[in-house]
C-alpha positions as CSV (number, residue, x, y, z in Angstrom):
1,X,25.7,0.5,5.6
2,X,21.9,1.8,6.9
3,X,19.9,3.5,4.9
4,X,20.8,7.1,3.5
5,X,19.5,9.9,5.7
6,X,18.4,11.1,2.2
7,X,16.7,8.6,-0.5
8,X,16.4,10.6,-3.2
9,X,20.1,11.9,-3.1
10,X,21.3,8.4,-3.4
11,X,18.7,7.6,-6.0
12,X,19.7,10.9,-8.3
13,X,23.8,9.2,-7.7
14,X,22.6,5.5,-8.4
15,X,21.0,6.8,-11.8
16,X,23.9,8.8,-13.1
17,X,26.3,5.8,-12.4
18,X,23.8,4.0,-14.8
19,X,23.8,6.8,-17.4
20,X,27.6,6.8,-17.7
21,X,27.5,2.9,-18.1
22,X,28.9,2.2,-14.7
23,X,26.9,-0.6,-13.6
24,X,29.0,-2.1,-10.8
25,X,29.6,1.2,-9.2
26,X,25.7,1.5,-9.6
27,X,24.8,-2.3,-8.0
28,X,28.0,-1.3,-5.4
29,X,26.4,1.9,-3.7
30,X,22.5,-0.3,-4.0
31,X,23.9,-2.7,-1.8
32,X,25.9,0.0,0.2
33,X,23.1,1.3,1.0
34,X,20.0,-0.9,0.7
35,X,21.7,-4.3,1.7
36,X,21.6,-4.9,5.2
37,X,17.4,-4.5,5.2
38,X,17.3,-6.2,2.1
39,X,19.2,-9.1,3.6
40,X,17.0,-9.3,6.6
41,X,13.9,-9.2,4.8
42,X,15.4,-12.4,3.3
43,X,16.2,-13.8,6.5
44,X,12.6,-13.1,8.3
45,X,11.1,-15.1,4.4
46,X,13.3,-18.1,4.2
47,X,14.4,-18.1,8.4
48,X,17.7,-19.8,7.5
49,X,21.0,-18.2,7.3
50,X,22.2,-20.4,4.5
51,X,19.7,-19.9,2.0
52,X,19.1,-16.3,2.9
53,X,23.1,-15.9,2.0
54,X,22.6,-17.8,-1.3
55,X,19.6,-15.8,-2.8
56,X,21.2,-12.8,-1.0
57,X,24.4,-13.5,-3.7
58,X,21.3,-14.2,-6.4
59,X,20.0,-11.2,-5.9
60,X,23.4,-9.0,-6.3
61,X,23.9,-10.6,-9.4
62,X,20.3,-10.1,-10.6
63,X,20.7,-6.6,-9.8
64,X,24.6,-6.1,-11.6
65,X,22.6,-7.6,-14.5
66,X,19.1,-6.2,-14.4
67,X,20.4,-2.0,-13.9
68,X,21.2,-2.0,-17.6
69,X,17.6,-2.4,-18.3
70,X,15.8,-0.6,-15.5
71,X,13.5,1.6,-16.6
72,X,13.0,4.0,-13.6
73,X,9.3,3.6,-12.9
74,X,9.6,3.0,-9.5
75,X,12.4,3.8,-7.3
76,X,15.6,1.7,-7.0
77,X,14.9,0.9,-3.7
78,X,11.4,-0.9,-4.7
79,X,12.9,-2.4,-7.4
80,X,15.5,-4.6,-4.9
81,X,12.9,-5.7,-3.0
82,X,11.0,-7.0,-5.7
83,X,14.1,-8.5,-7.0
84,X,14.7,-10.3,-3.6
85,X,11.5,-11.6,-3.3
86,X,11.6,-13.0,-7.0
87,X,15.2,-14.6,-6.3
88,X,13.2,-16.3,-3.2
89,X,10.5,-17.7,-4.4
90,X,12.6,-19.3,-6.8
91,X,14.7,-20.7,-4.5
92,X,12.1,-22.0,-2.3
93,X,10.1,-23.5,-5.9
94,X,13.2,-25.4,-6.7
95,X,15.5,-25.9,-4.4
96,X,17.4,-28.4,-5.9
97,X,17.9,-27.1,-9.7
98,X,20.7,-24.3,-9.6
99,X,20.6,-22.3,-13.3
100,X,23.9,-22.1,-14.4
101,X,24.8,-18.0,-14.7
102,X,25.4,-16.9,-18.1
103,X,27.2,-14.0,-17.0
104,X,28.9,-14.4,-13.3
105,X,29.8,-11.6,-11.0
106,X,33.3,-12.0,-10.5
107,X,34.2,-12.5,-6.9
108,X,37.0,-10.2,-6.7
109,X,34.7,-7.3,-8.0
110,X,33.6,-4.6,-5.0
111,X,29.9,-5.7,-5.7
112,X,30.8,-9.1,-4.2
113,X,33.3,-7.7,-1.4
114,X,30.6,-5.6,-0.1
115,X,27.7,-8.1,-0.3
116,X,29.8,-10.3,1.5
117,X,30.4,-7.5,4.5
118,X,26.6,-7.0,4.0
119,X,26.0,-10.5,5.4
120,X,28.4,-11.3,7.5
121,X,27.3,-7.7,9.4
122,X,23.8,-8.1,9.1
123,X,23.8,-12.0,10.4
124,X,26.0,-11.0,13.6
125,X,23.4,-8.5,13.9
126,X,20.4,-10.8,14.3
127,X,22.5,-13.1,16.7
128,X,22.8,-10.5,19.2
129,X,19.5,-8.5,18.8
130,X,17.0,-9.4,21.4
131,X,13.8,-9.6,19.7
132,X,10.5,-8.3,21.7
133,X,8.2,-10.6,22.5
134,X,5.8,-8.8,19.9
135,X,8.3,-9.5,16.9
136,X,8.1,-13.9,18.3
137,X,4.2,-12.9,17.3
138,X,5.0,-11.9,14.4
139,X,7.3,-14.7,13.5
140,X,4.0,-17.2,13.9
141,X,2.5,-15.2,10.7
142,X,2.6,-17.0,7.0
143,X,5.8,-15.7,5.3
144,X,4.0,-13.2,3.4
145,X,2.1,-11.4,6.1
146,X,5.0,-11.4,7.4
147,X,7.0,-9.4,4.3
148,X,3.7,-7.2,4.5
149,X,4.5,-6.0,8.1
150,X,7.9,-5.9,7.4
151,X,7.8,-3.4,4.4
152,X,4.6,-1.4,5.4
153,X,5.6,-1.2,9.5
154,X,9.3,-1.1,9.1
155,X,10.3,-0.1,6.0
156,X,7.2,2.2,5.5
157,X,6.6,2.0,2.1
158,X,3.5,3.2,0.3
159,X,1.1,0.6,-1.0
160,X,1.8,0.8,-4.6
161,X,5.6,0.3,-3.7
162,X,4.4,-2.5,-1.8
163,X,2.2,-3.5,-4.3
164,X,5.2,-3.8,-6.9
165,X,7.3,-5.6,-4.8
166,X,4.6,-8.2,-3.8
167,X,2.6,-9.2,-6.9
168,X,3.2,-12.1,-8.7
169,X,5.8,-12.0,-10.8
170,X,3.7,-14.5,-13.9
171,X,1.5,-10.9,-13.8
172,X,1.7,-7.9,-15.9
173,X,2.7,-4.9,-13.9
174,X,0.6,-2.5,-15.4
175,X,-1.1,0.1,-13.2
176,X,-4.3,-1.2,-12.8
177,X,-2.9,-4.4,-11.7
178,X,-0.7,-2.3,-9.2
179,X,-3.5,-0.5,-8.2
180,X,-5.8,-3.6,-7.3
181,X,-2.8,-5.8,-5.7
182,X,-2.1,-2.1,-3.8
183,X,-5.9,-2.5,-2.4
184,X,-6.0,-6.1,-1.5
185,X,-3.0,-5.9,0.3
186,X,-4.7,-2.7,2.0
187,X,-7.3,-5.0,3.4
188,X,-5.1,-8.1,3.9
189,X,-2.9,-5.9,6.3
190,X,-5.8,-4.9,8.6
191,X,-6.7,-8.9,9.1
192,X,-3.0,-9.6,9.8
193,X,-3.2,-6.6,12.4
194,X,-6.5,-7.9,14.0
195,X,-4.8,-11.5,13.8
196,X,-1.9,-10.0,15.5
197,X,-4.2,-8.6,18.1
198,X,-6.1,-11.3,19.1
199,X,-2.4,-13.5,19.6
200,X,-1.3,-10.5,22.3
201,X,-4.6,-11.1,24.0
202,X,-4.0,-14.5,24.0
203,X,-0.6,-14.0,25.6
204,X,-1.5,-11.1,27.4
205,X,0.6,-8.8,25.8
206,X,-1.8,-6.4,24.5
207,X,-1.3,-4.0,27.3
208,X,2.3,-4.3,27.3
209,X,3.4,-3.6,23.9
210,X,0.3,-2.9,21.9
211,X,2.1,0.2,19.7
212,X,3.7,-2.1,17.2
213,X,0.6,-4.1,16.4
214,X,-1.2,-0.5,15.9
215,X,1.1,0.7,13.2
């Protein structure tokens, strides 16, 4: 379940499993293949397992739902993250009030088998990954420097991607707005990078793994 070795081939399949109205197949091969660093990017925002698990279902369901009205002005990929984040910050503004779902996802659909194999792969995963001493840096960061570093560094998407997935979700995502959120971000990643610098000097790790914070 990693990412494809080709984006835009999965993309082109994702969209003509929406154009012949077959949503869950659609959601299915987005989680097939997105899932796992979807899932993580909720883990490194809320840094619990439970709640990550619980917007990570919210999510699967915003997406079964949401494909019907996509309208393809970003790329699928983009759009999940932005629909991650969303189903996070709700969680963490209220996380006592539950919405009842108006339409569930059945839990013996695929899209619900493989979310489930998402998480329970991606969670063993994290237990048994050592993490560098650079990525414990890292972890000292506000939440969302860290999603900055996570989609720019590891994911590598370009800043109006980032952009999309970042802005407030109360704001109109028209292209200007896309464009200025784009070029704030722009600057705010070069203070986290300094900010990240000056920890490895503190710790003296710098000279030891300085190529992650120069990316």
């Amino acid at each position: 379940m990693n990412r494809p070795n080709d984006p835009d081939a999965i993309e082109r399949q994702i969209r003509a499993l929406c154009e012949t109205g077959e949503r869950e197949k659609a959601a299915t091969l987005v989680v097939e293949s997105y899932g796992r660093e979807i899932f993580r990017f909720l883990l490194a925002r809320l840094r619990d397992d439970d709640p990550s698990g619980e917007v990570f279902s919210q999510f699967t369901e915003d997406l079964w739902r949401g494909l019907g009205g996509f309208r393809w002005e970003c790329s699928i990929r983009t759009w999940s993250y932005t629909l991650a984040r969303h189903a996070a910050s709700r969680y963490v503004a209220d996380a006592r009030r539950r919405r009842r779902r108006e339409t569930p996802l059945s839990r013996s659909s695929g899209l619900h088998d493989v979310a489930q194999k998402v998480r329970t792969q991606t969670l063993a995963a994290e237990r048994t990954e050592v993490k560098s001493r650079v990525d414990q840096l890292r972890e000292q960061l506000p939440v969302d420097d860290q999603s900055l570093l996570i989609l720019r560094v590891k994911r590598r998407l370009d800043w109006k991607e980032i952009a999309r997935i970042m802005i407030d979700e109360r704001e109109a995502t028209t292209d200007r707005a896309i464009e200025k959120e784009a070029a704030r971000l722009r600057k705010r990643f070069q203070v986290i990078k300094e900010k990240l610098r000056q920890m490895a000097r503190d710790s003296g790790l710098l000279n030891q793994e300085s190529g992650p914070l120069e990316k």
